[in-house]
C-alpha positions in Angstrom: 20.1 0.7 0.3 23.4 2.6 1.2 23.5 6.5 0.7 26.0 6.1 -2.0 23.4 3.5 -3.8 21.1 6.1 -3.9 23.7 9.2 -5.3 24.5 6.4 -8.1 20.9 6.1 -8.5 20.0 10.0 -8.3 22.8 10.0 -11.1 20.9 7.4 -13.4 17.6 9.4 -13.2 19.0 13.0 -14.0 21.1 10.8 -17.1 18.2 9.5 -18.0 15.9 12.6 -17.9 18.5 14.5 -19.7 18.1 12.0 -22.7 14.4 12.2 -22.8 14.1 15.7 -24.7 10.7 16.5 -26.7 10.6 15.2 -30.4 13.9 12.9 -30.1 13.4 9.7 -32.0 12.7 6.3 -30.3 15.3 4.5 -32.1 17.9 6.9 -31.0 16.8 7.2 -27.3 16.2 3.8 -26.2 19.9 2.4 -27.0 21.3 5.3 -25.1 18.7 4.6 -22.1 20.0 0.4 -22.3 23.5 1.5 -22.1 23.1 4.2 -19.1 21.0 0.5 -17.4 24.2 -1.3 -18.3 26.7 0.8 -17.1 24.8 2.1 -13.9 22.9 -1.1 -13.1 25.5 -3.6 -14.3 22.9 -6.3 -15.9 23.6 -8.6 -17.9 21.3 -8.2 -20.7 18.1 -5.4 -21.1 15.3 -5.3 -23.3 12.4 -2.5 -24.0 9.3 -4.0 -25.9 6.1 -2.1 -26.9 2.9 -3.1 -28.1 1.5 -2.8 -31.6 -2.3 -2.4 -30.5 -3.1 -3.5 -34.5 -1.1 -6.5 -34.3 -1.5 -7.4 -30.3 2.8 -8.6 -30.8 4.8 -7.2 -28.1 8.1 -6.5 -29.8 11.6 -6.0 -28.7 12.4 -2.4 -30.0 15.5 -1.9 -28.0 18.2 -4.3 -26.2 21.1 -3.9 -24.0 24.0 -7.1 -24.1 21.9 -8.8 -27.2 23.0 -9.7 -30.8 20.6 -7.8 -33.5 18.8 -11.6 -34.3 18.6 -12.3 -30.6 16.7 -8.6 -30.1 15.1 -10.0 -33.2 13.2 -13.0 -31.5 12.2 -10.8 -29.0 8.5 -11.1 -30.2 5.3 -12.3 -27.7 2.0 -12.3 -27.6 0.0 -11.0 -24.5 0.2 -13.2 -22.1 3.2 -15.7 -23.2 5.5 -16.1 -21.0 6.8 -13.6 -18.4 7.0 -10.6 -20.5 3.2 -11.2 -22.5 2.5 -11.8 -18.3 3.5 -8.0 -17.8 1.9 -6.3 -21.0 -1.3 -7.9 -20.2 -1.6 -7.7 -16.8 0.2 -4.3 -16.1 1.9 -5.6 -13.0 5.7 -6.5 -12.7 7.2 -9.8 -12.2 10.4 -10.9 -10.9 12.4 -14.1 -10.8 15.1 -15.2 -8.7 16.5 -17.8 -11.0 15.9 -18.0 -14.5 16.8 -21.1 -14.7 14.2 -22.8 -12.4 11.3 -21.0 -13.9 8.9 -22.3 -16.6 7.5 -18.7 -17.2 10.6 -17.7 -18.7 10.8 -18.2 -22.1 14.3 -17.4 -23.2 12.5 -16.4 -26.5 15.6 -14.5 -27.7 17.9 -17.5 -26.9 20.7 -15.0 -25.3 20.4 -16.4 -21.8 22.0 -19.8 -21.1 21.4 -22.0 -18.2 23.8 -22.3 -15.3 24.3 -18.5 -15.2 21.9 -18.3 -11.8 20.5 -14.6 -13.3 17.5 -13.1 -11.8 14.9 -11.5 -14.0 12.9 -8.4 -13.7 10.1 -7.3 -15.8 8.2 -4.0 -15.3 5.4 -2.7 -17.4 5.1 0.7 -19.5 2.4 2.2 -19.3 -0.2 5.3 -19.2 -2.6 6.3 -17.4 -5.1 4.2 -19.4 -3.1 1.4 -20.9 -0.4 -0.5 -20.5 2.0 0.2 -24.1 5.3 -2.4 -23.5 7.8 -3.4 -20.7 11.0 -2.9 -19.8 13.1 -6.3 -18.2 17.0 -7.5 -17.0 18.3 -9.6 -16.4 21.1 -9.7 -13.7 23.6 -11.6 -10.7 22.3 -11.2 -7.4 24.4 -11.7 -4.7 21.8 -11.1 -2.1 17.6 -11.2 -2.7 17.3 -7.1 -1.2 19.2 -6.1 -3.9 16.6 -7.7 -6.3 13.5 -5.6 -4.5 15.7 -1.9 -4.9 16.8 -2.6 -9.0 12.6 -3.2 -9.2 11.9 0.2 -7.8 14.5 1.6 -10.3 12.9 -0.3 -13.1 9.8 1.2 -12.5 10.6 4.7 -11.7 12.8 4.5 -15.4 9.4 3.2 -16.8 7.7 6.1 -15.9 10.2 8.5 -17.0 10.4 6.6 -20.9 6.1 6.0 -20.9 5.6 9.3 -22.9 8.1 8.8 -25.3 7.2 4.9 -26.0 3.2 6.2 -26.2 4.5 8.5 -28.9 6.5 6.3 -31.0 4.0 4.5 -30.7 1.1 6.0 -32.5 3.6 7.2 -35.0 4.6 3.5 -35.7 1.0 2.4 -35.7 0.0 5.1 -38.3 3.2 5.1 -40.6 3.4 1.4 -40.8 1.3 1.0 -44.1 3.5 3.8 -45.7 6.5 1.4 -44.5 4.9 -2.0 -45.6 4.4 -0.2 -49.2 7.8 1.2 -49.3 9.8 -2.2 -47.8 7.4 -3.8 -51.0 8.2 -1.8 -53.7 12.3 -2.5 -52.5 11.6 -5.6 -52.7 9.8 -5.0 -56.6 12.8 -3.3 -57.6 15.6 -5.7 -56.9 13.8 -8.1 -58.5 12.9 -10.2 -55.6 9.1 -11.9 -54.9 8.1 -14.7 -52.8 8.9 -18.0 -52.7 6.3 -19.8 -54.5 6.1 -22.3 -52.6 5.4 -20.4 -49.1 2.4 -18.7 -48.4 2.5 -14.9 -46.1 2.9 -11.0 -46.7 3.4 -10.3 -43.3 6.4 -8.5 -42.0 8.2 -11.2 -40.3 7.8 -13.5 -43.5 9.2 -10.6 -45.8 12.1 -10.3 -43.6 12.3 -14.3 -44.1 12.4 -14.0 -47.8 15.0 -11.5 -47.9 17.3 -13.5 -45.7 16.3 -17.1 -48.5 17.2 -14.4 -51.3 20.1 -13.9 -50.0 21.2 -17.9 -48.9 19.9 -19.1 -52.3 22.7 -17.9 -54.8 25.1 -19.3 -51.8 26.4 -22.6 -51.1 26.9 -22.2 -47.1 25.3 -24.4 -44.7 22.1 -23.4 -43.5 20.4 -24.1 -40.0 16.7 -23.9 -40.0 14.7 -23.6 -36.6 10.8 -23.1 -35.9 8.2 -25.2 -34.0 6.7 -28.1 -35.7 4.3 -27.6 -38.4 5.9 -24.0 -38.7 7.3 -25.0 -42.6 10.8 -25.6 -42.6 10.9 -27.7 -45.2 9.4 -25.7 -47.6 11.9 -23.0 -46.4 14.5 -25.7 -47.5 12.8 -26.4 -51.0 12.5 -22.5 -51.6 16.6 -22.1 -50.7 17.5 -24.9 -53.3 14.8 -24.1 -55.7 15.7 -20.0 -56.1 19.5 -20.8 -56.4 21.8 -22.0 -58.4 21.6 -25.6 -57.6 17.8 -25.8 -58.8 18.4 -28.2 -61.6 20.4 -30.4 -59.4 19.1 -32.9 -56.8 16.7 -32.0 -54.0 17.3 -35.0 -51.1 15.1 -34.8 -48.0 16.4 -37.2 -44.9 14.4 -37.2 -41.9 17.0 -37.7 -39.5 14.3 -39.5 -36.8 12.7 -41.4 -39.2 15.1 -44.7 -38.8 17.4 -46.2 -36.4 20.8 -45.3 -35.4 22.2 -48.9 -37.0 20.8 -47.7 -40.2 20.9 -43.9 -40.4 24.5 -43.8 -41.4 24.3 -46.8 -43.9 21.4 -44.3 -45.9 23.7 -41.0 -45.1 27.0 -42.4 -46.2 26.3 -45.4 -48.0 28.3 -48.9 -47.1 30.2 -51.3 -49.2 28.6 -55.0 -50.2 29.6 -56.9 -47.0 29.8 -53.6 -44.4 27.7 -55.8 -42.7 24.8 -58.4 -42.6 22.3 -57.6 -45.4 24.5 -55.7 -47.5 24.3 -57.9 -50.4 25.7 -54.9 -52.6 27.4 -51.7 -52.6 25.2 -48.9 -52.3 25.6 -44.7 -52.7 24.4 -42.9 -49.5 22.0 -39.8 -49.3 25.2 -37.2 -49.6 25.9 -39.1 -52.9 22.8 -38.8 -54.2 22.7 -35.3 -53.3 25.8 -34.6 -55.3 26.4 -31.1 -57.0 22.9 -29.9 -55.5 20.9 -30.0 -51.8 20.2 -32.5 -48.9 18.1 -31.3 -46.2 18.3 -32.8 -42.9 15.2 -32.5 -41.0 15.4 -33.4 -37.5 19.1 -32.7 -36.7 18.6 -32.7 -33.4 17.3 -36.3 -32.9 20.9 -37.8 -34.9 23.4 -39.9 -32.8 26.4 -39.0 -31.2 28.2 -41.5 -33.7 26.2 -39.9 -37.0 27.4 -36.7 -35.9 31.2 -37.0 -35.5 30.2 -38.8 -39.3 28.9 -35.4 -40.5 31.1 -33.1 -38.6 33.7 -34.6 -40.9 31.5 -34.3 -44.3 31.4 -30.9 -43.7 34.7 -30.0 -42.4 36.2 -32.3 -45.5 33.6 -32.1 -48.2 33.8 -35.8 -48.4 32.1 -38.8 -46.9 33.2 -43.2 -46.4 30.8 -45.2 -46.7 30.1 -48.2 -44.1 33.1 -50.7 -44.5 35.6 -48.3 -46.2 37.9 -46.2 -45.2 38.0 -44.5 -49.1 36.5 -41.0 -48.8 34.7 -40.3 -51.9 34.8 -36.2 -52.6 31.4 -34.7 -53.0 29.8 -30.9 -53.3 26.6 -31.0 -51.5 25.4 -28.0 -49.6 24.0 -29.0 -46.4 20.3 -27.6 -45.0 19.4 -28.8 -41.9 16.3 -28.0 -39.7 15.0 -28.6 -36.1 12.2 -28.2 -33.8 14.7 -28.5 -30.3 17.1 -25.8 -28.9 20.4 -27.1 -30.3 22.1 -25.6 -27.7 20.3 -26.9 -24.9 20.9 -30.5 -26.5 24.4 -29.2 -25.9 24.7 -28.6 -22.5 22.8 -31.8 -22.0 25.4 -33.6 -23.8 23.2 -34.8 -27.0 24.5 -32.7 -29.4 28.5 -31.6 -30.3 29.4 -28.0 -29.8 31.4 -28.2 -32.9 29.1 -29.2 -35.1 26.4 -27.1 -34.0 28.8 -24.1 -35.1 29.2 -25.5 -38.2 25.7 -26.5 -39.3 24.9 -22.7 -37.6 26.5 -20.6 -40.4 23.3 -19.4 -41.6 20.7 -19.9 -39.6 16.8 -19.0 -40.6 14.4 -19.1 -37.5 10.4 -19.5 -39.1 8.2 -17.9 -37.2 5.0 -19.8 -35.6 1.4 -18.9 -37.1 0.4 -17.1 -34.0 3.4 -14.4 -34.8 2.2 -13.9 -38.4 -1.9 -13.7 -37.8 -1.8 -11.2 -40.5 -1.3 -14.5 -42.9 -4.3 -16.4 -41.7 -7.1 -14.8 -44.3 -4.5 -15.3 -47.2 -3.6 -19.2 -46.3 -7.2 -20.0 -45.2 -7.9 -18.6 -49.2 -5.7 -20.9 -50.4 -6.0 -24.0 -48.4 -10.1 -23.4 -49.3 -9.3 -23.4 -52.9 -6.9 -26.4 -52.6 -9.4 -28.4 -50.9 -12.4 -28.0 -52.8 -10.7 -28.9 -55.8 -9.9 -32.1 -54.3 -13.1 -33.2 -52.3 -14.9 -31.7 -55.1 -16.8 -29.9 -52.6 -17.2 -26.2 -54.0 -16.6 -23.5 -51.8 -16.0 -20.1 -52.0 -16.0 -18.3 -48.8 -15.5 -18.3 -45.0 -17.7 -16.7 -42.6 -16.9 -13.6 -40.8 -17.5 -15.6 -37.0 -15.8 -18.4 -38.6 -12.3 -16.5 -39.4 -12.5 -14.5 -36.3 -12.3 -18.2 -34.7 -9.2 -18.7 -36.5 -7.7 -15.1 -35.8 -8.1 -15.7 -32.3 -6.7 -18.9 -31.7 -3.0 -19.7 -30.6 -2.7 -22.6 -33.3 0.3 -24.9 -31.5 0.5 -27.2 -34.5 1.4 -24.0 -37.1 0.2 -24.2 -40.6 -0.3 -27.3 -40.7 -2.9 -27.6 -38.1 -4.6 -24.4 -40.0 -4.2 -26.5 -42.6 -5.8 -29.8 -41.3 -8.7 -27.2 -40.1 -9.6 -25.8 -43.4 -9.9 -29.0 -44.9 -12.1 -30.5 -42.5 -14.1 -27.8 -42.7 -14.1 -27.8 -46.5 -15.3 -31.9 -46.5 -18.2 -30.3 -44.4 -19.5 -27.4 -45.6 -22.8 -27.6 -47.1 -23.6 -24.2 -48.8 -20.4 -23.0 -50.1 -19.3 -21.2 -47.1 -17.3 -22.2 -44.3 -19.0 -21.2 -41.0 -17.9 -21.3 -37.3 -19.6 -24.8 -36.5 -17.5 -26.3 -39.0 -14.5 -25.6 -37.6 -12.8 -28.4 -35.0 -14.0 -28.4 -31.6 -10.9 -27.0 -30.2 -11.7 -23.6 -32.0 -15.3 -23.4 -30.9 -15.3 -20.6 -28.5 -16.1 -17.3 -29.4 -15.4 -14.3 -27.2 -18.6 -12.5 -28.5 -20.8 -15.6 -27.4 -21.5 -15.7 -23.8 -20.0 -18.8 -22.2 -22.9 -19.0 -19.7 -24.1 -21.8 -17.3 -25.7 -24.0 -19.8 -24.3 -27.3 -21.4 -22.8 -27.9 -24.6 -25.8 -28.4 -26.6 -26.9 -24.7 -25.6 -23.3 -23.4 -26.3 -23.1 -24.9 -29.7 -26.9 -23.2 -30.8 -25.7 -20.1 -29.2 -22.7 -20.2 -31.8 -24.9 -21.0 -34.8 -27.6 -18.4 -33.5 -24.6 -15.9 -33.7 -23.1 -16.4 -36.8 -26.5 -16.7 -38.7 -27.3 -13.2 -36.8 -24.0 -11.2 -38.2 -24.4 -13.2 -41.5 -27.9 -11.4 -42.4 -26.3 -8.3 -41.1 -23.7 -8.4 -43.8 -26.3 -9.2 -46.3 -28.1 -6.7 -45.8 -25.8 -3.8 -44.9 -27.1 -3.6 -41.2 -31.3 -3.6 -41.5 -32.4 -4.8 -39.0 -36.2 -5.4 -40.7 -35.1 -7.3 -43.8 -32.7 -9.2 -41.7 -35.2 -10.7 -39.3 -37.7 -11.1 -42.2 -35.1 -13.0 -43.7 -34.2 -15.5 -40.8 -38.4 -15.7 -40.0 -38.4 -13.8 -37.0 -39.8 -10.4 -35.5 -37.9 -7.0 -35.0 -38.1 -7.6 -31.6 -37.3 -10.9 -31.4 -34.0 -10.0 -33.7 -33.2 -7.4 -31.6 -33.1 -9.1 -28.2 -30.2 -11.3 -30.3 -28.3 -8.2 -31.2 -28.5 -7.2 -27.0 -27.5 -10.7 -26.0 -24.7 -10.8 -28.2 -23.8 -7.2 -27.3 -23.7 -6.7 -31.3 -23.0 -2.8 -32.8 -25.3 -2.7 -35.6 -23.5 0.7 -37.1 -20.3 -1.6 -37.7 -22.4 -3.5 -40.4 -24.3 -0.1 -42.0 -21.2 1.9 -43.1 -19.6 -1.6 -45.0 -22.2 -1.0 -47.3 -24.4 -4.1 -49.3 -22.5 -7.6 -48.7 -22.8 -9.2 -51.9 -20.5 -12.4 -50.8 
């Protein structure tokens, strides 16, 4: 490092600690720290996250060379990918090439591949704990440079750790006072849920908001999400709140036929177009006239199908197989995907153009393990759904049992949560829902020790457990009624409550369970 680097440097730090003055806000400091990184440092893009200790999300609060929905994407859980890596371990991580590295999520979507950027993450952190990270991403020209910006990165995360620690615990404590107030907003503009979508968390509100707004619209809508996230019924609710609700509703799974027929359903083809046509018939976007037709799986449509509906949107119009008659129509187009349109793109299996006009409002759902908060309310629902159905009453789930589900990283989304519940439903024997009913993906507890003995023992172990906090509930933490209860001694309940490292004052201050 040259003695000018280090003046420049020197210069950074005394910027930096200038801006870090007792009781400054958070949201005011950090975009001034980003742009002292960019200017100084001359990355590419920066990002400061913190951890919401209630929530376990790492969040991006602050971004340097990011759009506001890129920053807003910015969301991980400990231990997912590169930045989770950092939070959870405490220790930094660097990459030479972003591109060649599966750790690297691209979670925001503002890096693209070819750009050759290294990445550096760095943790925040106290004494005790670490509370977020601080990462860039930037063009190295030689791999000492990379090893210099790291010490500056970690010297700057010092500098910001108290203020981040104090935000905070301020955010942590004020954020049912801005949950109520973002609610009762909400109340009085008149706006409410979709119906047909079930969450309360934060990142769903923020969802419904952005639907509210689409609904009364007629622009083109892009929804993206993993699979089994619900983008459909994100479609339904858009059509369904607006002004097109009495008008048709036409779903076309873009995957589910092949290319020689996909445009003959889309477009429609005249009697003759080719062998089998034995009569004209209207296409999807015809059917769809005056009111919605959602496109699920964009991403898997032809090259051929997608110069087709390139021109249906550009033109509002569509020819049917064997005709060169465009037939004017007023559809508004939803589509939806699973795949990162963009890296379809630079593969070459999906046109630029069209992706900029199918992304004029685009709606990203988030997966299950970003909105946890919403597992209690959906495993309600899904519980009273399928015991009307099975005709298998139930009315509760267990404590073990839902701590199973809040614990779990759920790849397949609601619907897997959904598939879950009503397995568990179909088995459930005395109206409650407990831990070994659940699939045998989910049967780990952390609170269960995973010792040297087989399944078998594992499996009693978890049923042992669950019957143990079960009685415990019942009967408000005593100890006496709750062994009498399961037919065993004081002492032989209490070596359970040791071996499952159970805190017995937890259950006495909820009080009688009554459940």
């Amino acid at each position: 490092m040259s003695t000018c680097d280090k003046c420049n440097h020197l210069s950074l730090f005394i910027k930096i600690s200038s801006a870090i003055t007792p009781g400054e806000d958070l949201k005011e400091l950090l975009p001034v720290l980003m742009d002292l990184l960019g200017e100084d440092m001359s990355i590419n893009r920066g990002m400061v996250t913190i951890l919401n200790r209630k929530t376990s999300e790492i969040i991006a609060t602050s971004s340097y060379g990011m759009s506001e929905d890129e920053k807003a994407r910015g969301i991980y859980q400990l231990g997912e990918g590169i930045t989770g890596k950092v939070v959870e371990t405490g220790e930094p991580i660097v990459i030479e090439n972003t591109d060649n590295d599966p750790l690297f999520l691209n979670r925001t979507g503002s890096s693209r591949k070819g750009e050759n950027n290294g990445f550096l993450c760095v943790p925040v952190k106290t004494t005790n704990e670490v509370i977020g990270s601080l990462s860039i991403d930037k063009s190295y020209s030689i791999k000492e440079a990379i090893q210099d910006d790291l010490k500056i990165l970690t010297i700057i995360s010092t500098m910001i750790s108290r203020a981040v620690r104090l935000h905070q615990a301020l955010h942590e404590e004020q954020q049912l006072v801005w949950e109520n107030e973002e609610l009762q907003a909400r109340l009085a503009r008149g706006l409410k849920n979709p119906g047909n979508i079930i969450g309360n968390s934060r990142i769903m509100r923020n969802m419904y908001d952005l639907i509210d707004k689409i609904s009364g619209a007629s622009s083109t809508v892009l929804i993206t999400g993993e699979s089994g996230s619900g983008k459909e019924l994100v479609a339904r609710a858009i059509h369904f709140s607006g002004n097109r609700a009495d008008r048709p509703y036409i779903p076309f799974n873009c995957a589910a036929l092949p290319e020689s027929l996909l445009e003959s359903e889309l477009f429609g083809h005249t009697k003759g177009a080719f062998t089998g046509a034995f009569a004209e018939k209207d296409g999807k976007f015809q059917a769809a006239d005056g009111g919605t037709i959602f496109l699920d799986e964009i991403g898997e449509m032809s090259m051929t199908a997608q110069s087709k509906l390139l021109r249906v949107l550009q033109e509002k119009e569509v020819e049917k197989v064997g005709t060169n008659s465009p037939v004017k129509i007023d559809v508004r187009v939803v589509a939806a995907t699973n795949r990162d349109l963009m890296e379809l793109v630079d593969e070459g299996l999906f046109r630029l153009d069209l992706y900029y006009r199918l992304n004029v409002f685009p709606i990203n759902v988030p997966p299950l393990r970003m909105r946890k908060t919403d597992i209690p309310l959906l495993v309600d629902t899904f519980i009273e759904k399928y015991s009307s159905i099975t005709n298998n009453k139930v009315k509760r789930i267990s404590t073990p049992a839902i701590d199973m589900l809040m614990s779990y990283h759920w790849p397949g989304n609601v619907r897997e949560l959904e598939n879950c519940i009503e397995r568990a439903v179909i088995l459930a024997e005395d109206e409650v829902i407990h831990s070994y009913h659940l699939p045998p993906s989910l049967q780990t507890i952390g609170k269960v020790p995973s010792g040297e003995t087989g399944r078998l023992q594992s499996q009693l172990d978890i049923l042992e457990y669950e019957l143990v906090i079960e009685e415990l509930k019942r009967t408000a933490g005593n100890i006496k009624e709750a062994a009498a209860n399961l037919g065993i001694t004081y002492r032989q309940f209490g070596l359970r409550l040791d071996k499952y490292k159970i805190n017995i004052d937890k259950y006495k201050k909820q009080g009688v369970y009554n459940g």
